[in-house]
N, C-alpha and C positions, 0 to 999 in steps of 0.2 A: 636542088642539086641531086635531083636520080640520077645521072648518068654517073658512069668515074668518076671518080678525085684524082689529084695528082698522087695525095696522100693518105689513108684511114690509118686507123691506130683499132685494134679489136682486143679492149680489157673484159677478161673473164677470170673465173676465179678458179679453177680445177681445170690441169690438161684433159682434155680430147671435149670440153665445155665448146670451145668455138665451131668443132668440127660436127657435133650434134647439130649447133645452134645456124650457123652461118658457112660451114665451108663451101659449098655451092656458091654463094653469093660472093666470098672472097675471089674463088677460082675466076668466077666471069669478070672481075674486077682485075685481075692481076692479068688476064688477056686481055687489057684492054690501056695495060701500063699502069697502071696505081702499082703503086710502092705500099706494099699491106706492113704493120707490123704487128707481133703476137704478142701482148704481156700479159702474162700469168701471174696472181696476185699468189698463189701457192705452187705449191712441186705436187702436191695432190698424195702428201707419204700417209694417207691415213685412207688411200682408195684402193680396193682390190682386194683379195682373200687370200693373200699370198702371205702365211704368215711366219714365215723362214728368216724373211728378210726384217733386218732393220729400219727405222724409217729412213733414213739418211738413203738406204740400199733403195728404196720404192721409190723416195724421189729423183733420185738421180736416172734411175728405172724411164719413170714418166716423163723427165723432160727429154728423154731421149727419145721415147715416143713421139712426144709432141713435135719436137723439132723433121724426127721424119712425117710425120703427118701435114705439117706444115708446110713440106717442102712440094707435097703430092696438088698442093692449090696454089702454088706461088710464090710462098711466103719464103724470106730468106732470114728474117731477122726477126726473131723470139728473144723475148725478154722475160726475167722470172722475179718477183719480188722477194720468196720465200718468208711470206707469212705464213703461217700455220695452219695446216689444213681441217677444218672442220672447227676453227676457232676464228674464222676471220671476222672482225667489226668494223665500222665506218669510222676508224678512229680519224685524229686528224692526220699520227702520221701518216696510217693507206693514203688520206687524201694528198699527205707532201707529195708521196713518192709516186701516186698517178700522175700528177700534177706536171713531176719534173718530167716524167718522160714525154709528157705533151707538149713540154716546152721544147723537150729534144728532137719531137719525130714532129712537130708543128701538122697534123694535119686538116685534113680539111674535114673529116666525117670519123667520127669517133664511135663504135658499136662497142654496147654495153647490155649486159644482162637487169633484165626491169626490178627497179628495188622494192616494188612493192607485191606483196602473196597475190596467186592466181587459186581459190579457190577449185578450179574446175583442171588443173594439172597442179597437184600438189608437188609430183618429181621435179618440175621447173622450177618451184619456191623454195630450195635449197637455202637454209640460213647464210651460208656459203657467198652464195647468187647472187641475194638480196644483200648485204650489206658490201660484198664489191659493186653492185650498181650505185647504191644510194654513195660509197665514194667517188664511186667514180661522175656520177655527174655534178656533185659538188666539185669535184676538180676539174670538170670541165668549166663550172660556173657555179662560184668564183671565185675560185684559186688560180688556175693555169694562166689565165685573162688579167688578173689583179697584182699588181708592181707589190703591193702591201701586205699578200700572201705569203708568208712560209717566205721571206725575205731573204734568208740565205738560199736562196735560188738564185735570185739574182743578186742580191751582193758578195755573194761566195762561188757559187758555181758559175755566174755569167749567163744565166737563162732567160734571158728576156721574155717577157711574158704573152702568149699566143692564144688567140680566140678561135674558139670552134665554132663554125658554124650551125651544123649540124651534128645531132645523137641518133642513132637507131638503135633501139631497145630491141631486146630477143625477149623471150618467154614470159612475156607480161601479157594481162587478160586483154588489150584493147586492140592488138595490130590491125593498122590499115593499110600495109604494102605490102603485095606478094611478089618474091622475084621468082621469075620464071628461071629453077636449073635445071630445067627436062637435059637439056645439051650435055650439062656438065657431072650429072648425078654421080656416073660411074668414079671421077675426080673426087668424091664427096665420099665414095665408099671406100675409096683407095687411103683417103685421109683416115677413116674412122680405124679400117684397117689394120692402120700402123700400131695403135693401141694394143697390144696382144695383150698384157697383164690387163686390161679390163673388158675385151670383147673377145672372146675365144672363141665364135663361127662367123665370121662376117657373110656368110651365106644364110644363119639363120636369120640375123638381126634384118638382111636385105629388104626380105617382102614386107616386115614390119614398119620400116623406114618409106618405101613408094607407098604404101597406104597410110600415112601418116601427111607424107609429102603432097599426096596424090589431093587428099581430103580437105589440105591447105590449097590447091589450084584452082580446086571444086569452088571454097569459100571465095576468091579471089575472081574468081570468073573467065580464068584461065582457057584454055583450048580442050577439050579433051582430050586424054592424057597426059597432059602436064602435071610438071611438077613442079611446090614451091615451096621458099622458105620466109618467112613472116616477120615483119616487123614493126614498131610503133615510130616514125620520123618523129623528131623533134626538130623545130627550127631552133638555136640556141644563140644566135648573134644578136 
């Protein structure tokens, strides 16, 4: 299933996380009519050196960000767990509450951050990262899919239970798909943009980002000058 879905679901654990990791690929996605949704396992109130504000003040800061950065790819509908930032675990309730939203937005291709350490990019192994992924693909399978899961979903909330097809992992050590967003980059920078409390020159971070980008098309075997963003597929049905 490389082409569109009708529907992805893209759980990450810190706002402006998806627009590093995958906004490029959302953006070609949401041209192409996939219905993207953004669920943030945190508000991110423990990110930035802003140190005036409260946490409560930072989160609510960042999901304001994110929902404009969101909106610069497509995306119309952000969700926010408000777990606790810099303290998140794969407990089982992160796994309920992945879980129900999967049941709610039923999609077909579900992108997740890799739950296990990359060695070779330590910034990507964010304990953060890594324990929203390893719930979140436990909620893909086999929570979301399982009648006998987190039951008040379905005997209380009415959620009938839905299988994902497909997982694409971001910042894990093994990816084998590069998507080409030579097209849509400027979309990808406009996204990152919106974050002001945590990026203050989007012109600096720029060239940093095409040579990063640039060096994934390279591996990928892309055209020269392309550029790509990376991922590990999982089949999951």
């Amino acid at each position: 299933m490389s082409d569109a879905p009708e529907r992805a679901l893209v759980v990450m654990a810190h706002p402006d996380d998806a627009d590093f990791s995958c906004a490029g690929t959302v953006a070609l996605w949401t041209a192409a009519g996939t219905e993207v949704v953004y669920l943030m396992v945190t508000d991110g109130e423990a990110g930035g050196d802003e140190l005036t504000l409260d946490g409560a003040e930072i989160g609510a800061m960042r999901r304001g960000e994110q929902r404009k950065a969101a909106a610069e790819v497509g995306v119309k509908d952000v969700r926010f767990l408000g777990h606790p930032d810099g303290r998140v675990v794969a407990s089982l309730e992160l796994r309920r509450d992945i879980a129900r939203i999967i049941r709610q937005v039923r999609p077909q291709r579900v992108v997740i951050p890799a739950p296990e350490r990359d060695w070779n990019s330590i910034s990507a192994s964010h304990p953060d990262h890594m324990a929203t992924g390893e719930a979140a693909i436990n909620a893909v399978f086999p929570d979301a899919r399982n009648p006998h899961a987190h039951r008040e979903l379905l005997h209380v909330e009415g959620l009938a239970p839905w299988t994902v097809p497909e997982v694409w992992v971001v910042g894990g050590p093994s990816p084998h798909h590069y998507s080409d967003i030579t097209s849509v980059f400027e979309r990808k920078l406009a996204a990152l943009a919106a974050h002001e409390s945590q990026i203050s020159d989007i012109d600096e971070l720029a060239p940093f980002l095409r040579t990063w980008m640039g060096e994934n098309a390279v591996k990928g075997g892309l055209p020269e000058g392309s550029l790509a963003e990376v991922f590990r597929i999982v089949q999951t049905a």
